[in-house]
BAFI-3210 file (N, C-alpha, C; in Angstrom, 3 decimals, decimal comma, padded with zeros to 6 digits):
// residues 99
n [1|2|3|4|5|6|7|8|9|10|11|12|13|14|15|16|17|18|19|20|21|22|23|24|25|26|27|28|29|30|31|32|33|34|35|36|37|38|39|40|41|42|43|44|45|46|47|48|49|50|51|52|53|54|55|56|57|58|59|60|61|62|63|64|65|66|67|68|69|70|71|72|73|74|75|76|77|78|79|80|81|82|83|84|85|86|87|88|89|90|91|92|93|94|95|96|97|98|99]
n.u [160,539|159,765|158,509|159,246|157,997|159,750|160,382|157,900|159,103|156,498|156,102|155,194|153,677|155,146|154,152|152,580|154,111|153,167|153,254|155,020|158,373|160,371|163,236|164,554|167,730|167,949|169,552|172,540|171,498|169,028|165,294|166,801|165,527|163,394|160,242|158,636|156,301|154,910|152,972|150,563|148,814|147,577|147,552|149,497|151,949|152,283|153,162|155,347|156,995|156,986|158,379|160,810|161,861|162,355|164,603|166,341|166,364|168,592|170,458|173,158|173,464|176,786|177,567|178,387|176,291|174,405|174,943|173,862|171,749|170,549|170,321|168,815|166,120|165,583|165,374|162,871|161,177|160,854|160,042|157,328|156,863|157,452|158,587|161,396|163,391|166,541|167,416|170,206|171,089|173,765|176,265|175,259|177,907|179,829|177,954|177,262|178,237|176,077|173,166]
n.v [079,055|076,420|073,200|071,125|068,599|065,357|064,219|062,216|058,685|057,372|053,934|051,566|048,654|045,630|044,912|042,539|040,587|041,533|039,886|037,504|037,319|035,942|035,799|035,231|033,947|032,934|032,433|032,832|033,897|036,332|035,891|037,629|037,248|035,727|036,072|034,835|034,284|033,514|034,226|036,848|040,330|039,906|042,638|044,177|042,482|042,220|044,761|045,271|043,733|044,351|047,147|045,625|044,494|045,846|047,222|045,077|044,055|044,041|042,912|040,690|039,201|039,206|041,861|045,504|047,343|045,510|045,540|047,934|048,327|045,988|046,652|048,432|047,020|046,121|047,259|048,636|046,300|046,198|048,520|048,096|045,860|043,497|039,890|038,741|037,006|035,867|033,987|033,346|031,112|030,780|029,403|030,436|031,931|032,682|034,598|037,929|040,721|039,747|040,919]
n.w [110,344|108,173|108,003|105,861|104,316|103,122|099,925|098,901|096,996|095,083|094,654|092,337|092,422|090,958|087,659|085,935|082,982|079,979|077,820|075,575|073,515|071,298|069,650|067,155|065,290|062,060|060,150|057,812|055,256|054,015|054,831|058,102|060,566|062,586|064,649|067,462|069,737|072,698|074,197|074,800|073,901|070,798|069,255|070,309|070,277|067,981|066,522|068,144|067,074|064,072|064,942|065,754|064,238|062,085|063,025|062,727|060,001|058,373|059,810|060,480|063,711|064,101|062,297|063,583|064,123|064,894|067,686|068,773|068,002|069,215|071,970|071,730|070,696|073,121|075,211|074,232|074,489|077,429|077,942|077,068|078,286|077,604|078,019|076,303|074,808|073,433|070,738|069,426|067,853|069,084|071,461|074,684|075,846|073,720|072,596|070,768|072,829|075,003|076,171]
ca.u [161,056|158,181|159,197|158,635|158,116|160,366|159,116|157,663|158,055|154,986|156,713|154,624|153,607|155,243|153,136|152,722|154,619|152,188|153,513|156,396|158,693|161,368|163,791|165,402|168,588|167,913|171,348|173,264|170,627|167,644|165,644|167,943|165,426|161,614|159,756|157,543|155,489|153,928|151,549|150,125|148,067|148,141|148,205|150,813|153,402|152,451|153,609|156,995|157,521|157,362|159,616|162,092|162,566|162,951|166,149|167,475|166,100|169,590|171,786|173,433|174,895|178,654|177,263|178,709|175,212|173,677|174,816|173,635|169,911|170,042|170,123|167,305|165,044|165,784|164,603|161,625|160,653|161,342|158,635|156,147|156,620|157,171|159,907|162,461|164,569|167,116|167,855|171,137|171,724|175,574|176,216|175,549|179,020|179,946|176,990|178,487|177,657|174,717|172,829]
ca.v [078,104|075,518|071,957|070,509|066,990|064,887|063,759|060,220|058,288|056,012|052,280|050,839|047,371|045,358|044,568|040,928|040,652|041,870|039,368|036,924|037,276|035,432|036,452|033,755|034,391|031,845|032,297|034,392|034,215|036,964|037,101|037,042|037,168|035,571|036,528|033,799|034,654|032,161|034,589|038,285|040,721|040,077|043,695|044,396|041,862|042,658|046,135|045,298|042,877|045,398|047,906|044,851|043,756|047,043|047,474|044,066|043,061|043,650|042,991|039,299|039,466|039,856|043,034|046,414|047,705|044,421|045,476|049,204|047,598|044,862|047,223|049,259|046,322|045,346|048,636|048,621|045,094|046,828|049,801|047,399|044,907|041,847|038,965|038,545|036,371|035,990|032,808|033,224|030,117|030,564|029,410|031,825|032,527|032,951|035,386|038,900|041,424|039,320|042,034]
ca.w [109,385|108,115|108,181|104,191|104,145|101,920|098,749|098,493|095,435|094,937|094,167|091,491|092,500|089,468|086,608|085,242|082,159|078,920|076,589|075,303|072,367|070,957|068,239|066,279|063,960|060,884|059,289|056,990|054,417|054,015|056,068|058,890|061,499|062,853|065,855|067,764|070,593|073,405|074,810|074,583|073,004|069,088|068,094|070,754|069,866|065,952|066,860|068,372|065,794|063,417|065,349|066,269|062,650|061,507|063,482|062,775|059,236|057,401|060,485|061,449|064,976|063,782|062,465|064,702|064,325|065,956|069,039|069,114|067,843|069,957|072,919|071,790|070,722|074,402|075,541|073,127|075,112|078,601|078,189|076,474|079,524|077,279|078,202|075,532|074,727|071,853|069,901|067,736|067,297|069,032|072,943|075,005|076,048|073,027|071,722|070,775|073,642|075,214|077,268]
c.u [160,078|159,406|158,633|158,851|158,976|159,435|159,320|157,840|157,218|156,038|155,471|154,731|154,373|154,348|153,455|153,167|153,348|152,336|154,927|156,818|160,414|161,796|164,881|166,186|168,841|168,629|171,399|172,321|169,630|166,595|166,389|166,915|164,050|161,315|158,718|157,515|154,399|152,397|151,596|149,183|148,365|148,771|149,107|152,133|153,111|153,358|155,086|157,358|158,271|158,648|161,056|162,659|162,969|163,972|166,830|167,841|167,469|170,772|171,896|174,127|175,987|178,310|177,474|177,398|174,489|173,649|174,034|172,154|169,200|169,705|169,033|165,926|164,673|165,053|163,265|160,709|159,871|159,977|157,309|155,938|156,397|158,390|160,138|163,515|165,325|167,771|169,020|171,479|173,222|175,232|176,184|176,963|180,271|179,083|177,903|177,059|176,184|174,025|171,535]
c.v [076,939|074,534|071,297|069,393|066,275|064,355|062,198|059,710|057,246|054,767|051,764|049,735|046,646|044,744|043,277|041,277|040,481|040,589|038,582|037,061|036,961|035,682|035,786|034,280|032,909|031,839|033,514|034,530|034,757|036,082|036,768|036,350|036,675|035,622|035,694|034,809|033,940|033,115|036,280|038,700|040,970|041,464|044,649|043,503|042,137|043,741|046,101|044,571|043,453|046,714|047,299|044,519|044,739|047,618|046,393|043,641|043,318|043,119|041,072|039,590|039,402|041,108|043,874|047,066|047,265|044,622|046,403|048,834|046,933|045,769|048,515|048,563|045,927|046,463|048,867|047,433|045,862|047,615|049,225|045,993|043,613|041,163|039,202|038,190|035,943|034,538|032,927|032,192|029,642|029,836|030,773|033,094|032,897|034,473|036,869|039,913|041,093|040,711|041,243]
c.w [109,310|107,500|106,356|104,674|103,141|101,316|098,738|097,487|096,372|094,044|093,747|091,970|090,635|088,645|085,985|084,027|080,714|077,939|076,526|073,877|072,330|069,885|067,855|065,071|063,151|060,356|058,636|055,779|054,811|053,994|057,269|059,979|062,176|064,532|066,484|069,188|071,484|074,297|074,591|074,050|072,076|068,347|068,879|070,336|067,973|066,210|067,329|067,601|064,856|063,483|065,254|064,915|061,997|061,685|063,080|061,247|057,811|058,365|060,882|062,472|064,721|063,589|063,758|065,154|065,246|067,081|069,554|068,919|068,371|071,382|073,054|071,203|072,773|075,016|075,075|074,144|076,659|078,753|077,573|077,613|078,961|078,064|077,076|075,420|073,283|071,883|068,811|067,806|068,114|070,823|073,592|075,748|074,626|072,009|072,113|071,661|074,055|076,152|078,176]
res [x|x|x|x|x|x|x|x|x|x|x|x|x|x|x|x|x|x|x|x|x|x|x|x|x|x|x|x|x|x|x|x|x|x|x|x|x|x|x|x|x|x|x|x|x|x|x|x|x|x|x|x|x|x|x|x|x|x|x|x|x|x|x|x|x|x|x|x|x|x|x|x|x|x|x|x|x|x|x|x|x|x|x|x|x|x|x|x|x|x|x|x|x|x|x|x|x|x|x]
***
């Protein structure tokens, strides 16, 4: 009977954060939504920009959608290793399903 070794994972040291992006809800008037950015690489945060607005750019947080979008812009952030943080405007105990 031969002895197998258990399997190692390898623990990734964590990686400094690629980038910042903030996502500001400007009201109930089109467009709902603008994206600032204090640091990164330009044609990485262009790029989630693009993705992030493309999920949001008919939705205002009351929207049922907002939530299901908001949790895959958040995800979108996550595997691109930016911060993100969301600006609606509301308190945050108030904001609908903060994640």
């Amino acid at each position: 009977m031969s002895s197998i070794p258990p399997p190692t994972e390898e623990v990734e040291a964590p990686q400094p954060p690629r980038g910042h992006v903030r996502i500001i809800y400007l009201g109930p008037v089109a467009p709902h939504w603008e994206l600032e950015s204090q640091f990164g690489e330009r044609a990485l945060i262009e790029e989630f920009r693009q993705r992030a607005l493309a999920r949001l750019v008919l939705l205002p947080p009351h929207d049922p959608q907002f939530r299901r979008n908001r949790e895959r812009v958040a995800r979108d952030a996550e595997r691109e290793n930016l911060i993100l943080e969301w600006d609606l405007g509301i308190p945050e105990d108030e904001e609908p399903d903060a994640v």
